[in-house]
Structure formats: C-alpha cells, structure tokens
VOPAGU-2260 file (C-alpha; in pm, 1 decimal, decimal comma):
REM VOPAGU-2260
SITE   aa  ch    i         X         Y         Z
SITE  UNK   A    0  -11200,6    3571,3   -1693,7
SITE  UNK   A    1  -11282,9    3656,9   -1365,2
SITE  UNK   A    2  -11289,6    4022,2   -1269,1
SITE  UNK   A    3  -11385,4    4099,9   -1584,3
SITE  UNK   A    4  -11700,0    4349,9   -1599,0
SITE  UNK   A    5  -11886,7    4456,9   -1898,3
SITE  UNK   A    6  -12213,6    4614,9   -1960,0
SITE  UNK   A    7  -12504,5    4386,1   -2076,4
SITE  UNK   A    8  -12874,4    4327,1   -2142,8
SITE  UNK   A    9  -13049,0    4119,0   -1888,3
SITE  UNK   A   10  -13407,0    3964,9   -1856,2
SITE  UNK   A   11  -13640,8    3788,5   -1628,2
SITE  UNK   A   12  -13722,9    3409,3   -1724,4
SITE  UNK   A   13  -13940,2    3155,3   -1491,3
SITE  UNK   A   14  -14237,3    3405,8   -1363,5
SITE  UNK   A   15  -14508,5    3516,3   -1552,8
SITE  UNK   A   16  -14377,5    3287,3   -1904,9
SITE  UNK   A   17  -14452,7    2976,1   -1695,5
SITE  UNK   A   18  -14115,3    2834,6   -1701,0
SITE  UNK   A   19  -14122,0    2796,5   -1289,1
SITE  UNK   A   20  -14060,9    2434,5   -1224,6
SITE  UNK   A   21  -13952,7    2310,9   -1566,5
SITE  UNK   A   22  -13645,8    2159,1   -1600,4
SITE  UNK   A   23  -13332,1    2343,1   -1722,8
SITE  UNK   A   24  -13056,7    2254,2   -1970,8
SITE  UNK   A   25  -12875,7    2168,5   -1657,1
SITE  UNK   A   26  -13104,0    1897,6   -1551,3
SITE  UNK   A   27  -13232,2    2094,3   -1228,1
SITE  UNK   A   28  -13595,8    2212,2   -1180,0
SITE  UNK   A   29  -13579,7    2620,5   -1244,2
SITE  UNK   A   30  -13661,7    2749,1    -868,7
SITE  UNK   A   31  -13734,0    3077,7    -929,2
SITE  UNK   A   32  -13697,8    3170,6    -543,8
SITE  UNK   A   33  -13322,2    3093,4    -617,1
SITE  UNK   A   34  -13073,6    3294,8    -713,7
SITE  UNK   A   35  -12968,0    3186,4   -1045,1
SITE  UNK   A   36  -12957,6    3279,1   -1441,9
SITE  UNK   A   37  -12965,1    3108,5   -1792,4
SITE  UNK   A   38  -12649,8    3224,4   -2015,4
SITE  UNK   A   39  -12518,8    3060,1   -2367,7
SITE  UNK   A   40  -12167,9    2999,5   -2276,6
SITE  UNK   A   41  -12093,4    2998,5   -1940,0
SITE  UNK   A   42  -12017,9    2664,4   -1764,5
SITE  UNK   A   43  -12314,2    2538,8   -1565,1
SITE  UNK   A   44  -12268,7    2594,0   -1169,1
SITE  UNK   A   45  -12016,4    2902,1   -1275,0
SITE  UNK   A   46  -12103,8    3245,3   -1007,6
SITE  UNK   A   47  -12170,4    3561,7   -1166,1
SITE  UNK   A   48  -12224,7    3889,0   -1023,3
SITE  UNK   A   49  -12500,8    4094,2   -1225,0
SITE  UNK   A   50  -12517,8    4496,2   -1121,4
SITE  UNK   A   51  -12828,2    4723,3   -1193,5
SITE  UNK   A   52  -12875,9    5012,7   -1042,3
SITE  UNK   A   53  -12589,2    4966,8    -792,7
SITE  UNK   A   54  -12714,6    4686,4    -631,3
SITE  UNK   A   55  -12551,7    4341,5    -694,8
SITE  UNK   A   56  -12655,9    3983,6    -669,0
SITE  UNK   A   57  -12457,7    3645,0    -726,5
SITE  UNK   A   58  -12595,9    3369,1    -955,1
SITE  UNK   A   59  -12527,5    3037,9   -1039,0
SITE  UNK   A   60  -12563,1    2964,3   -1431,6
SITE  UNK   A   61  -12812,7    2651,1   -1437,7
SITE  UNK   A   62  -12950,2    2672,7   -1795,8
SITE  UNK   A   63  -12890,9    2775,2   -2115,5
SITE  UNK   A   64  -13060,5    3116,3   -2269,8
SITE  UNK   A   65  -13181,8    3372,9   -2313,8
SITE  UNK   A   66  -13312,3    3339,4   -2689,1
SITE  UNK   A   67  -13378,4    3668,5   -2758,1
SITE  UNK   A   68  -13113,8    3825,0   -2978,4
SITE  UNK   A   69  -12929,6    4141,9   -2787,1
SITE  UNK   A   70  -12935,7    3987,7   -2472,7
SITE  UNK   A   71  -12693,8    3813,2   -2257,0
SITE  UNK   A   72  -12848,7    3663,9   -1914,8
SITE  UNK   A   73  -13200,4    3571,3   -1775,9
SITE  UNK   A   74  -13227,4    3584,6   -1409,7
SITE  UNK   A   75  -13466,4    3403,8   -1210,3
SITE  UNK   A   76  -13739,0    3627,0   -1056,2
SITE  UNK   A   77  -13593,9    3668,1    -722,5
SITE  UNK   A   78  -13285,6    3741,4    -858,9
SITE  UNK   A   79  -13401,5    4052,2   -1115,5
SITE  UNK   A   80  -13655,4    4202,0    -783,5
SITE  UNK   A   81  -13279,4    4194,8    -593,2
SITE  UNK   A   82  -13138,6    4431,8    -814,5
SITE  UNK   A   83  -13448,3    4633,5    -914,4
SITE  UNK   A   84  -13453,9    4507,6   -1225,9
SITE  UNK   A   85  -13848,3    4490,1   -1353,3
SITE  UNK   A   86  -13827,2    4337,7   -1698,2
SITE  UNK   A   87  -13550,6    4400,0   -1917,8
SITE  UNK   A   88  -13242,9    4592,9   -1779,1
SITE  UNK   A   89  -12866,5    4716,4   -1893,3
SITE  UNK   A   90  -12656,9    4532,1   -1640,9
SITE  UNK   A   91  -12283,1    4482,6   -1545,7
SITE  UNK   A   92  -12159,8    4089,2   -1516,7
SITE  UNK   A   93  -11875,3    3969,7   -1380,3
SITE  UNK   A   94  -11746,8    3650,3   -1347,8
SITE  UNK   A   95  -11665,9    3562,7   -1000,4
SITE  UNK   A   96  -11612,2    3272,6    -734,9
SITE  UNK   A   97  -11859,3    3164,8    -550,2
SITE  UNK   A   98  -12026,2    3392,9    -308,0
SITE  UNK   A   99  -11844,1    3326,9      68,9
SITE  UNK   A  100  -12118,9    3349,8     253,7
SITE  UNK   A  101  -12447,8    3348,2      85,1
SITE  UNK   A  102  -12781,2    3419,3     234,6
SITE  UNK   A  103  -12958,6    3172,6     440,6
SITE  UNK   A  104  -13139,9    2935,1     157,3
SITE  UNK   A  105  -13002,0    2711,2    -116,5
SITE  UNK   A  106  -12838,7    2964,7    -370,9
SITE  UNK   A  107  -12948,8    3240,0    -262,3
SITE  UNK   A  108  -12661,1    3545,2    -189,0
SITE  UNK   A  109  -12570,5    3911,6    -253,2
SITE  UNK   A  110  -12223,3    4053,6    -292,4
C-alpha cells in the first residue's frame, strides 16, 4: 500500500560479501553504484523509500533477500552510505511511485 510507513531492519548486500556484479533474482547485474535493494515480496522494479537517520533515499527492488531472519531490505552500497546507514540499521520503508526526478545516473535518486 503506498504511503504506508513502518519501522524495519535494513542491511548492506553487494560490497565487501562480493555480490557486486552477480546477477540478481531479477535477471540484472547488482550495480552497487545504483540505488536499489533486495526484498522477499515486493514486485521487482517497485520504488521504495527507506529512512535512517532522517535522511531518505528511493530504491528500486531488483532481487530477492535478505536471508537473514529479522530483517526486511538489503540496500546496495550506495544506497545504505545515502542514508548513513554503516551496516545494519532500524529503518522506515514506504512504498512509493517512482521518484520524479531522480539524480543524474541510471537509478540513482533521493526523496
């Protein structure tokens, strides 16, 4: 439902793991210079906004995860440094449209 906020757990996925490049349940290549995230349920190419910190980003769901029981999104690398988030973090998602105007580069925008 968009509009919808809730408090979650979030993690990073695709830097230091190795997972930069590999291909994602989506059938894309995991760019993790892109602003995107891997959640369970969510319909691939659906926008999200994630909150930490009160700063926001917007993410396109491309794969499938995390794995780790208690959590509910990975974000790509450049998307957890947007929002400050160094490792694991309590975020807010919402479930949005996608971003108007996003930032110069493929996927990539704030909101």
């Amino acid at each position: 439902m968009i509009g919808c906020a809730r408090a979650e757990v979030a993690s990073i996925y695709g830097g230091a793991d190795g997972y930069c490049g590999s291909m994602t349940a989506s059938g894309e290549r995991l760019n993790c210079s892109a602003m995107t995230a891997a959640h369970r349920t969510l319909p691939f190419n659906s926008w999200v906004r994630v909150t930490h910190a009160g700063r926001s980003v917007a993410v396109r769901i491309n794969d499938r995860g995390p794995f780790v029981k208690g959590r509910a999104i990975d974000l790509s690398p450049a998307a957890a440094k947007r929002i400050g988030c160094g490792g694991v973090c309590e975020v807010q998602i919402e479930i949005t449209t996608k971003p108007v105007q996003p930032e110069a580069g493929l996927f990539r925008g704030t909101l």
